[in-house]
C-alpha positions in Angstrom: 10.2 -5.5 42.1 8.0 -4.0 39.5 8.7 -0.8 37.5 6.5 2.8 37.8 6.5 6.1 36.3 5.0 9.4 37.0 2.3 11.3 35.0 1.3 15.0 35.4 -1.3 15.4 33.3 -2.2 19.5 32.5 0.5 20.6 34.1 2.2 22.0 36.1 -0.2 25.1 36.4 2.5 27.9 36.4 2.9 30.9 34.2 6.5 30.4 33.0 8.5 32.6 31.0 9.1 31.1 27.2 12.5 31.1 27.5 12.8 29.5 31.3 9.9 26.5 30.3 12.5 23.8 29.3 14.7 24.7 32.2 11.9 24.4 34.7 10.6 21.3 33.9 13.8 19.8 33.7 14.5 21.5 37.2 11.0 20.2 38.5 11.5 16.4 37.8 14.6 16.0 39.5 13.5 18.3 42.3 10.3 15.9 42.3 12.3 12.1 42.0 13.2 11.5 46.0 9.2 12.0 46.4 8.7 9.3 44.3 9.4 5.5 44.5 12.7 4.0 43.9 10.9 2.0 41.2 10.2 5.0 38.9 12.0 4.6 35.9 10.9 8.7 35.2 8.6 11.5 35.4 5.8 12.6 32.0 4.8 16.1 32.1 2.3 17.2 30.0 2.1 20.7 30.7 -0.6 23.1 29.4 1.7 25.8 27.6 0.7 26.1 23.8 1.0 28.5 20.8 -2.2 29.5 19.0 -2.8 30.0 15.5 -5.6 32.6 16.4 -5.2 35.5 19.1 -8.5 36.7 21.1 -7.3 34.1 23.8 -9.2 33.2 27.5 -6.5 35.3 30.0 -5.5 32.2 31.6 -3.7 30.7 29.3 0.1 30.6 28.0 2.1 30.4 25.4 4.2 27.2 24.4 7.9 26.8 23.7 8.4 23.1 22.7 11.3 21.6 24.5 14.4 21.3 22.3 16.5 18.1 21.4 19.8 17.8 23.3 17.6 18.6 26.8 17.6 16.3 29.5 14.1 16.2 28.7 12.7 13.5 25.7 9.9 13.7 23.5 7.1 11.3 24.0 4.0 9.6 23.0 1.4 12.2 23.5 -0.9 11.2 25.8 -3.4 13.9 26.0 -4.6 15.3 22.6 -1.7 18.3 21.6 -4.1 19.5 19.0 -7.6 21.4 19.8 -10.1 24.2 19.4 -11.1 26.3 22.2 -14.5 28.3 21.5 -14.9 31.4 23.6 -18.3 31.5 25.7 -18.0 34.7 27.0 -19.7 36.2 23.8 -24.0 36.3 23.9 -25.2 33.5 21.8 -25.7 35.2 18.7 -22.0 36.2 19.0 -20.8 32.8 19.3 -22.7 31.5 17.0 -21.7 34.4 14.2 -18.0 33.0 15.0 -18.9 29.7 13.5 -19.2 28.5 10.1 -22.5 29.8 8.0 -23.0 25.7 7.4 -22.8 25.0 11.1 -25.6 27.7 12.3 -27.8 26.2 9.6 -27.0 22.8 10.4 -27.8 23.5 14.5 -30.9 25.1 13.6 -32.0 22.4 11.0 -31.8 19.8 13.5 -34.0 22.5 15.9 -36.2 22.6 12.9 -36.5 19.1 11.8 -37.5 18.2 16.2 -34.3 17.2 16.9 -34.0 17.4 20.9 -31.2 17.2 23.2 -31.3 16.3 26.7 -28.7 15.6 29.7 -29.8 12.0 30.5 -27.0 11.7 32.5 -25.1 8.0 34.0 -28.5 6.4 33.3 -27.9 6.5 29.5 -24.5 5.2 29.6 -25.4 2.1 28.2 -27.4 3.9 25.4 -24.2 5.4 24.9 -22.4 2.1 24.5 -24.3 1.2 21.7 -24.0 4.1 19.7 -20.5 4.3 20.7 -20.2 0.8 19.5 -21.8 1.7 16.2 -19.8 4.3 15.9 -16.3 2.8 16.2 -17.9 -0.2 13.3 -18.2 2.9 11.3 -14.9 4.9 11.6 -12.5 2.4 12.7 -12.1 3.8 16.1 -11.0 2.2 19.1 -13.0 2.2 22.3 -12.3 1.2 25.9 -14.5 -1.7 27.8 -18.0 -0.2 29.2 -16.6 -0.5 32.4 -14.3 2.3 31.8 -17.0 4.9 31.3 -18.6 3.6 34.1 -15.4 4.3 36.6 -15.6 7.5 34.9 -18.8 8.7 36.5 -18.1 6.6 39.2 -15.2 9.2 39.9 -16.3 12.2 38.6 -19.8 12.0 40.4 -19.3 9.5 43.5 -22.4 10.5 45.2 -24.5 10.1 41.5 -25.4 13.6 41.3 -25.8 15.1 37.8 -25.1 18.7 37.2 -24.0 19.7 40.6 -21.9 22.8 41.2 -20.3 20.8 44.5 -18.7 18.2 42.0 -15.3 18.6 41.1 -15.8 17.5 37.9 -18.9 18.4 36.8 -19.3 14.8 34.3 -22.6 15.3 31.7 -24.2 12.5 29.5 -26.1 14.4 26.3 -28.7 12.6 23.5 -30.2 13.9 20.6 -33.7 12.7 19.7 -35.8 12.4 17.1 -39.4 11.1 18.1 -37.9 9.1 20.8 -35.5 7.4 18.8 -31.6 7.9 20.6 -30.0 9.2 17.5 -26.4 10.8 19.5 -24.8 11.4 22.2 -22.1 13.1 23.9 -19.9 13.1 27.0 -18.6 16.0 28.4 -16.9 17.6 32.0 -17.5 21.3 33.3 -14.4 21.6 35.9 -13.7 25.2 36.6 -14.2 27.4 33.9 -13.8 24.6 31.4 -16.0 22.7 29.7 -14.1 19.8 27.4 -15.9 17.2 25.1 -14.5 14.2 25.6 -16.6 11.5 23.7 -18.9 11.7 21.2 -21.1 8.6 19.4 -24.1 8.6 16.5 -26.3 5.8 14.9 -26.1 5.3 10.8 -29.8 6.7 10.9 -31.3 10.0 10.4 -27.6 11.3 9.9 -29.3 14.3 7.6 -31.1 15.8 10.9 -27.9 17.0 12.3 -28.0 16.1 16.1 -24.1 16.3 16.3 -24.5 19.6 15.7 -27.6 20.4 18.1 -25.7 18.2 21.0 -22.2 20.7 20.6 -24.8 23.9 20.8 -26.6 22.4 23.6 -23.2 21.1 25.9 -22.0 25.0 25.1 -25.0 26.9 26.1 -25.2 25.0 29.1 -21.3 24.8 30.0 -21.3 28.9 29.5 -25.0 29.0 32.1 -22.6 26.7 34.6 -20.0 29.7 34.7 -17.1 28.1 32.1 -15.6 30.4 30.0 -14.1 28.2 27.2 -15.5 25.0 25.8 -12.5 22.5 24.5 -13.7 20.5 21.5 -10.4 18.0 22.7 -8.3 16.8 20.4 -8.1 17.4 16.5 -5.5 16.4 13.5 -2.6 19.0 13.6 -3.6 20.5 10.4 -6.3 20.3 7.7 -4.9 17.6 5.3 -7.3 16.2 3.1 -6.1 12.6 3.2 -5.5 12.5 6.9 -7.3 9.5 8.3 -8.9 12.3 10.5 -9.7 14.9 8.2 -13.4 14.6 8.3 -12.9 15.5 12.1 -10.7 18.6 12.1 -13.4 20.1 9.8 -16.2 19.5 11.8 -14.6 20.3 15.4 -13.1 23.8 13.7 -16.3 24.9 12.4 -17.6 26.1 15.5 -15.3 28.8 15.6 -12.9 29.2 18.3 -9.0 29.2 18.1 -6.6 26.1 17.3 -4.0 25.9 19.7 -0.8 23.2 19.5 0.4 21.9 22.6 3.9 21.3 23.9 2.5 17.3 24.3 4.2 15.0 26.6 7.7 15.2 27.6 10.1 12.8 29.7 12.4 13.2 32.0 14.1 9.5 32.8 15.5 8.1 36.2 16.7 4.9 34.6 18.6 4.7 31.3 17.6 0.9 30.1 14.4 0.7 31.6 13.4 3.5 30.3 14.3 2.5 26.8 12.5 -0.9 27.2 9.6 0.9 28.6 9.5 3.1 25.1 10.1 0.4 22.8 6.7 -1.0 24.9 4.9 1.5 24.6 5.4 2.7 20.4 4.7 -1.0 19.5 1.6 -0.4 21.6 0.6 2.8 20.2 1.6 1.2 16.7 -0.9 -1.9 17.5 -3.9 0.4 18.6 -3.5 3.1 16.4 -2.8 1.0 13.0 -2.6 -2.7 13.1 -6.0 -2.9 14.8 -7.7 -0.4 12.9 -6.8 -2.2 9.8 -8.1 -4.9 10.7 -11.6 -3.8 11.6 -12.1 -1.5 7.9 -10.7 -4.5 6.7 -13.8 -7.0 8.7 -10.8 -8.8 10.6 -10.2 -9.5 14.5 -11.6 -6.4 15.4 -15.2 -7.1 14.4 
């Protein structure tokens, strides 16, 4: 018989006292383990409790108190990003654009200038997307999924193919940047609730000086705050600004819109079965280590990945 586990991804959803988180999730997982299958080897919570290194705060959310060592609980491979900026969008425009960096206004209204456009093209550009995304990953040394994985995405997210619609539960949005025709960016991002998050973002090597990152983030925010969300989640950024992290060049461009960092509790374990579990870990870091390293190597370096 095969092996499982369970993954609660954002949650739970529960204001909990700092000092009663540890406790409760701990509490939670064995309440939760006859519901699952004897085959579960444990329980992933990735619960949305963070600490922010800037106040002024959407009222929904809660602070963080990171597990301790010497819990039942263990520290695990983060699954969801536990580093991000949150921009406000309750402020007017102007506001929310005074909140961001002097060189990010001028670059949004550059690209406005220079007849940049951005437009939600929606599933039908997903291939567009691809490419770019394709492009993109050449140029960084990213890893992407198969198409097929963004396509189950808006296969999920928008069953009945309808773009933009308030009955969606997640509200899934394709974005490009233009220049005279040409497909120079684009964007994937979700509206659910009063949440908007970026989730994917790809560019060609040309016409990089006309700035349509910048003009598809102002465009996804304007029209995320116009669709009722509150806060727009930029998803996922390096813990801090370190010059020589391999991710530096994003941490500086996601912050500079303004907003506040917040550092997330990240994924924590509660295990059913000793050994399995181990195994299961040793899996899953020499997974993480292939993904995240060997394979990146090898494409900067022109190897297997290209």
């Amino acid at each position: 018989m095969g092996q499982s586990f369970a993954y609660i991804p954002h949650g739970p959803e529960l204001h909990v006292p700092e000092a009663e988180q540890t406790q409760m999730l701990a509490e939670l997982g064995r309440a939760l383990k006859p519901q699952l299958p004897r085959s579960c080897m444990f329980i992933r919570f990735d619960p949305p409790w963070f600490h922010a290194e800037e106040q002024a705060l959407p009222d929904n959310c809660s602070p963080v108190t990171r597990p301790a060592y010497g819990t039942p609980l263990v520290k695990s491979t983060d699954v969801q990003p536990p580093d991000t900026v949150l921009v406000d969008l309750r402020p007017d425009d102007d506001a929310i654009l005074g909140a961001m960096k002097s060189k990010w206004r001028y670059n949004i209204r550059l690209a406005e200038k220079k007849g940049v456009r951005v437009a939600e093209e929606g599933r039908s550009a997903l291939g567009l997307f691809y490419e770019l995304y394709e492009t993109t990953s050449k140029r960084d040394g990213i890893a992407l999924h198969a198409r097929s994985y963004y396509e189950k995405l808006f296969e999920r997210a928008n069953p009945d193919g309808v773009q933009g619609m308030a009955h969606a539960s997640e509200d899934l949005r394709l974005w490009v940047a233009r220049h005279e025709g040409q497909a120079l960016a684009a964007i994937i991002t979700v509206f659910h609730g009063k949440r908007a998050v970026y989730l994917y973002g790809a560019s060609s090597d040309e016409k990089r000086s006309l700035m349509p990152a910048y003009a598809l983030q102002w465009a996804a925010m304007k029209a995320a705050k116009s669709a009722g969300c509150t806060d727009y989640d930029m998803y996922g950024i390096p813990p801090s600004d370190v010059p020589g992290h391999p991710m530096a060049g994003l941490y500086r461009f996601k912050t500079g819109f303004g907003g506040s960092i917040l550092h997330y509790a990240g994924a924590w374990d509660l295990p059913y079965k000793v050994l399995p579990y181990a195994a299961f870990r040793v899996a899953e870091q020499a997974r993480m280590l292939w993904h995240k390293k060997v394979r990146k190597a090898f494409k900067r370096g022109g190897g297997a990945g290209n």
